[in-house]
C-alpha distance (Angstrom), angle and dihedral (degrees) to the residues before:
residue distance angle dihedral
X1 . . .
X2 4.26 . .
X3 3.83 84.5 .
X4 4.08 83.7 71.4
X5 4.36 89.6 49.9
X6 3.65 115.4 69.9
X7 3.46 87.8 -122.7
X8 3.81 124.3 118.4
X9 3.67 142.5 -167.2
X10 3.89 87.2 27.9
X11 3.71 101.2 177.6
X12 4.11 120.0 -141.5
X13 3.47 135.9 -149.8
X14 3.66 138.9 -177.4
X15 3.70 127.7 -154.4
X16 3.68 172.5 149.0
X17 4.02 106.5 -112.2
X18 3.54 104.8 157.9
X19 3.84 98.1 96.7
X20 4.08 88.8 52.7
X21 3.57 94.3 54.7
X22 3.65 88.3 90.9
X23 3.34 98.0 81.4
X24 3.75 93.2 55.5
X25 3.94 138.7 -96.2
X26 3.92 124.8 17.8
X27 3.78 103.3 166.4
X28 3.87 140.9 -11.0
X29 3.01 126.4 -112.8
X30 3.78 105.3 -130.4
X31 4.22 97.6 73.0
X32 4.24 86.5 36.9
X33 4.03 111.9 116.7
X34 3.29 109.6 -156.8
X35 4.25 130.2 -171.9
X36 3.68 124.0 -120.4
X37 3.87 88.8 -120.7
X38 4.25 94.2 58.5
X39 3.71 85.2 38.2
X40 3.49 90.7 67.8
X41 3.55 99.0 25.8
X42 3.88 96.9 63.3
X43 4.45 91.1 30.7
X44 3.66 130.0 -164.8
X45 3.64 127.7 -2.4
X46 3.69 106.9 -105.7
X47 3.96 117.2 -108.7
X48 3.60 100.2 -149.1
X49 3.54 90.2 84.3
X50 3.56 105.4 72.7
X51 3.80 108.3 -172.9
X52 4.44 104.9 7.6
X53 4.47 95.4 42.1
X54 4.23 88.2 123.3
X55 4.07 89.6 61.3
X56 3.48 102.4 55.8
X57 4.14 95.4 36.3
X58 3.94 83.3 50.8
X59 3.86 91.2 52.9
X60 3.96 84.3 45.6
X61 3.92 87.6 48.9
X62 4.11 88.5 51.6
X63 3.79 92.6 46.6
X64 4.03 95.9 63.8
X65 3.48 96.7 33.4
X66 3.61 143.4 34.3
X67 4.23 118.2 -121.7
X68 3.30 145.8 -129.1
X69 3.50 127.8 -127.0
X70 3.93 128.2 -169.9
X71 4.00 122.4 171.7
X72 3.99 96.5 -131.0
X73 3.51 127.8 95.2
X74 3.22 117.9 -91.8
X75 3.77 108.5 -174.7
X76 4.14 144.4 -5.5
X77 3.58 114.8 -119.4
X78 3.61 113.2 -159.2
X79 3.72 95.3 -141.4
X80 4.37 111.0 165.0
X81 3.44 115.4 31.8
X82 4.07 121.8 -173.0
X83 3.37 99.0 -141.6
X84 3.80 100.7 -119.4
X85 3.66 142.3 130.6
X86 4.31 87.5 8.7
X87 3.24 91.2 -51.7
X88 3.82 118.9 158.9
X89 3.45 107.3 -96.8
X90 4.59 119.5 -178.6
X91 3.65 109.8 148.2
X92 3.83 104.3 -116.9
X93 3.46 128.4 -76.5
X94 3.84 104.3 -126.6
X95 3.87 100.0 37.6
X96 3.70 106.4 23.6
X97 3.85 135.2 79.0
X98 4.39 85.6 -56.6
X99 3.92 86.1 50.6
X100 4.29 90.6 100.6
X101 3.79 91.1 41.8
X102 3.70 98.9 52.4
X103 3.15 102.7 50.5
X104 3.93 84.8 49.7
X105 3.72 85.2 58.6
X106 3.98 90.8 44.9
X107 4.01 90.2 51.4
X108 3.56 90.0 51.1
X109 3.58 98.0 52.3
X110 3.32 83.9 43.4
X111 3.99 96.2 58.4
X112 4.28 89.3 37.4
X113 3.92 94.6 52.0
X114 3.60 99.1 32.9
X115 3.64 129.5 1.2
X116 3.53 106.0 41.3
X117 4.21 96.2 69.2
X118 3.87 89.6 44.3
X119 3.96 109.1 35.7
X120 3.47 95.7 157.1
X121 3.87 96.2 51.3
X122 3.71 96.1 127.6
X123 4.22 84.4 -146.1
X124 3.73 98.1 46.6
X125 3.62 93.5 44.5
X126 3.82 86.0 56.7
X127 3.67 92.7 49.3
X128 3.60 90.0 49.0
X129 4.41 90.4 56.0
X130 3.33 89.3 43.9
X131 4.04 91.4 59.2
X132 3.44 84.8 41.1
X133 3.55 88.8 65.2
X134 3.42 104.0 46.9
X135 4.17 85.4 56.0
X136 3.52 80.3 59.0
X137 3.62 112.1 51.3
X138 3.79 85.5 39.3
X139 3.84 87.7 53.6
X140 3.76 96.5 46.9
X141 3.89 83.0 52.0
X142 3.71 90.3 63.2
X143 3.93 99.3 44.4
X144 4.23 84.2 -104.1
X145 3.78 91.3 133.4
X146 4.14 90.8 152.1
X147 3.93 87.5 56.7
X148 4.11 89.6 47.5
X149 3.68 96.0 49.9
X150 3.46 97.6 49.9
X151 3.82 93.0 56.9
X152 3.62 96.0 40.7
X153 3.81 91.8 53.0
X154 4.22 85.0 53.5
X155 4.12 86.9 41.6
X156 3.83 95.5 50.9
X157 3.89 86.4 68.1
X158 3.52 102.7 49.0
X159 3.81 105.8 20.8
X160 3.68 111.0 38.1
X161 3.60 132.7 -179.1
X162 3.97 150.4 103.0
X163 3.45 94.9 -70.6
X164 3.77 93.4 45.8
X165 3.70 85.0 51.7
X166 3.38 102.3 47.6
X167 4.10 94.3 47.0
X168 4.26 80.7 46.6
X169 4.03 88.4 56.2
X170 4.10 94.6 42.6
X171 4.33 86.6 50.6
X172 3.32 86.3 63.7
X173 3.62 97.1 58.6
X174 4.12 104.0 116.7
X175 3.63 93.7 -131.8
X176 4.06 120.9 66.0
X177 3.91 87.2 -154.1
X178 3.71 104.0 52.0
X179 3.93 86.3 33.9
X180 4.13 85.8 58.6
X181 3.95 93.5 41.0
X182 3.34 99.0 54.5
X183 3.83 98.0 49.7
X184 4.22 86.0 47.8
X185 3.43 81.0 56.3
X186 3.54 96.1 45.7
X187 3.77 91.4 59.3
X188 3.31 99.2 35.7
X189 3.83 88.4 64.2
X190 3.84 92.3 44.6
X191 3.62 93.5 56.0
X192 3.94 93.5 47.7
X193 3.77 83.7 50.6
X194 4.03 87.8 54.0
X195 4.00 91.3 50.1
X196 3.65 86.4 51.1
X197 3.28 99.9 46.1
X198 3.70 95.2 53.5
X199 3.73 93.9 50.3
X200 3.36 94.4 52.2
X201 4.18 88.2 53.4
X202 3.76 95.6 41.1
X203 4.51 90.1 50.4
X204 3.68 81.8 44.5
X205 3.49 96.9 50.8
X206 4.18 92.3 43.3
X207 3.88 87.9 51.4
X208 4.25 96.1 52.7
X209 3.67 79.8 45.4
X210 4.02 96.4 55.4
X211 3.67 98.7 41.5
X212 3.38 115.7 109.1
């Protein structure tokens, strides 16, 4: 099959994934080839999960059978569109207005493949915070401050920390909008800082370069 791509020195390799799973995606499922016989061994993807169904059905997938991995590309995903000229236009899965819901569907997976036959697995219990996290920033994105203190209270136990903290504190803000405002704002600022930050390195770095 690579001997068709112009790409060479494609590296393979062969192997149990199931168990790493839990710490989030391995492969998509768009490029994934899949026989007829694990097809119908592993079934249909599972509805319940609105937004997040491909991870756990993938983790399924890796738990009857071993995988393949080869380091070429293996498909284009047409992921942000703009809208124009009839283009397709769905605001993205991860980040837009499905961001709180799948990583709900990613925690739960999460907690049904994982977690829930090993609570007090110091590591998966970690894990599990950490996705409880991300359900709450993504929650406090979307003025959902209910959803985000509920899994921050569960996080604070398992997944400590500053930032855990600090998202706990702004939950508890009485009013959903100013609670989602001030987080926007929040990032906002941090990634201004970032863009700073690295054009202060990269005009430092071009100066040591041009001194004589």
């Amino acid at each position: 099959m690579l001997k068709q791509t112009p790409f060479e020195g494609a590296l393979h390799y062969r192997g149990e994934l199931f168990q790493k799973w839990r710490w989030g995606w391995l492969m998509a499922l768009q490029p994934t080839v899949i026989t007829r016989r694990a097809l119908e061994a592993v079934g249909p993807i599972d509805g319940s999960y609105p937004v997040a169904s491909d991870f756990g059905w993938l983790a399924h997938l890796c738990r009857r059978f071993p995988t393949n991995f080869f380091s070429a590309p293996g498909a284009i995903k047409f992921e942000y569109g703009d809208g124009k000229k009839g283009t397709l236009h769905e605001a993205h899965l991860v980040t837009g207005r499905t961001a709180t819901q799948f990583h709900q569907d990613v925690l739960r997976f999460h907690e049904a493949l994982f977690w829930k036959d090993h609570p007090e697995d110091p590591e998966l219990s970690a894990l599990r915070g950490f996705r409880q996290s991300l359900v709450a920033r993504a929650a406090l994105t979307q003025g959902q401050r209910g959803v985000a203190l509920r899994a921050l209270e569960q996080a604070a136990h398992s997944y400590p920390g500053i930032d855990t903290s600090a998202l706990l504190w702004l939950s508890r803000v009485p009013q959903d909008r100013v609670a989602s405002l001030v987080y926007r704002g929040s990032q906002a600022g941090a990634r201004l800082a970032g863009r700073v930050r690295r054009v202060v390195e990269h005009a430092t770095h071009q100066s040591h370069r041009s001194a004589p």
